[in-house]
C-alpha positions, 0 to 999 in steps of 0.5 A: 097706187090704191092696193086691189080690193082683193087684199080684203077677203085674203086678209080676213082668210087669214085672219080666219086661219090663223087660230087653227095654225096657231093651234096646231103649232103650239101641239107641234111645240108641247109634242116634241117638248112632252116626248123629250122630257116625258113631263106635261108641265115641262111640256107647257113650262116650255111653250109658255117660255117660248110666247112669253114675249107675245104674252107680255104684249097680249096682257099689257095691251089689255091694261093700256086699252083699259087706261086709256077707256077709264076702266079699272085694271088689277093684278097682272099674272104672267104665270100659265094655269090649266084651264078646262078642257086640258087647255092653258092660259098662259096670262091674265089680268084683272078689268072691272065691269063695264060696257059692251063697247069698251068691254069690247074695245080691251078684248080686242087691245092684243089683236090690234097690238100684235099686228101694229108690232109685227107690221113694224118687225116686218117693215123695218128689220125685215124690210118686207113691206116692197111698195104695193107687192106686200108679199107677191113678189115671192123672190124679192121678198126672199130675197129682202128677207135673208139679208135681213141682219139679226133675222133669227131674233126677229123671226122669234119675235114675229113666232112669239108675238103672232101665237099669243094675239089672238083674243081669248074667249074671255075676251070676245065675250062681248063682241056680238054686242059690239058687232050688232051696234056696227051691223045696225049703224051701217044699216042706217048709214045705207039706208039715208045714201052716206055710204055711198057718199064715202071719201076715196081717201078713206077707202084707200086708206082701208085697203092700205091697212088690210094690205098691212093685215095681210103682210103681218098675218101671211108671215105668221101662218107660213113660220107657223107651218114651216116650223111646225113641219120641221117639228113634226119631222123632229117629234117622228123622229125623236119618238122612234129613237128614243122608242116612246109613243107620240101624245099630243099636248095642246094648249091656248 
């Protein structure tokens, strides 16, 4: 059965979605973490330790993307630095020059890694991928989810992992290029009548990978916002026992 079209726009809703919530979860994080030990670097010390898994994933995700594209690659930091803006980066890893593309290509590595890792937590340890439903059936899903062995680990796996695959701004500096090229070859392809000449195979396979995208970035977004409202509740709490004023701490 060929999933619905549908799946498409909801994968790119929550892929739109996903910085925010990544974003807010990671202020949830450094506020309690700030609050608790009244240190900034603890704060980011502490988020940074929690994502480090994700991290290691985003950089060595550039540097495969960079081997396999022929691109120069150096040293690797896994250290976090302060950026401006009072943002972090908690990785980093040095490519040479080259074109748009494979520019491109090596910003867009820790995407595409993050979600073929996660899509494999949530097949196989957690066994969420139910047929063509993906994530519908909400009782059978719940159901899969909690006689899932190990769940804590594989749930820290799929938070650590999910907040650190976004590309950076770094690495969607080229991006436009790309899309501009693939704006222009579907423009072209439109024009002579190949689109419409398209295989069915391909076109079930298309939504069938953004079924997949959905999977992966629907589970991320509700940990993200369950965990991060629990936090939140903690961070309150903690703030009037402790009788100290809640500043949030943000970073990238």
């Amino acid at each position: 059965m060929r999933p619905e079209p549908t799946v498409l726009p909801i994968s790119i809703c929550l892929l739109l979605i996903l910085g925010p919530v990544t974003r807010w979860f990671g202020t949830r994080v450094q506020t309690l973490l700030l609050l608790l030990t009244k240190s900034s670097a603890a704060a980011l010390y502490g988020y940074h330790a929690l994502l480090l898994p994700g991290t290691l994933l985003h950089e060595l995700s550039h540097l495969g993307m960079a081997w396999l594209l022929r691109v120069p690659a150096g040293r690797l930091s896994l250290w976090p630095s302060m950026q401006g803006g009072n943002r972090a980066q908690f990785g980093s890893v040095e490519i040479a020059a080259t074109d748009p593309v494979r520019e491109s290509l090596i910003g867009l590595a820790p995407l595409l890694a993050g979600l073929a890792s996660l899509f494999l937590i949530a097949r196989w340890p957690l066994g969420l991928w139910l047929a063509d439903a993906g994530l519908a059936d909400l009782g059978a899903t719940w159901a899969q989810l909690v006689a899932a062995r190990d769940l804590a680990l594989w749930l820290y796996l799929v938070v650590a992992l999910g907040n650190a695959m976004l590309p950076s701004a770094s690495d969607r500096r080229a991006w436009w290029k790309l899309a501009l090229g693939i704006a222009l070859v579907l423009v072209a392809l439109q024009a002579i009548g190949a689109l419409s000449r398209v295989p069915p195979e391909w076109v079930t396979w298309g939504l069938r990978a953004a079924q997949m995208v959905a999977l992966v970035l629907a589970l991320v977004v509700a940990l993200d916002l369950a965990l991060g409202s629990l936090l939140w509740l903690l961070t309150q709490l903690a703030g009037r026992l402790l009788g100290r004023r809640i500043v949030a701490s943000s970073s990238s």
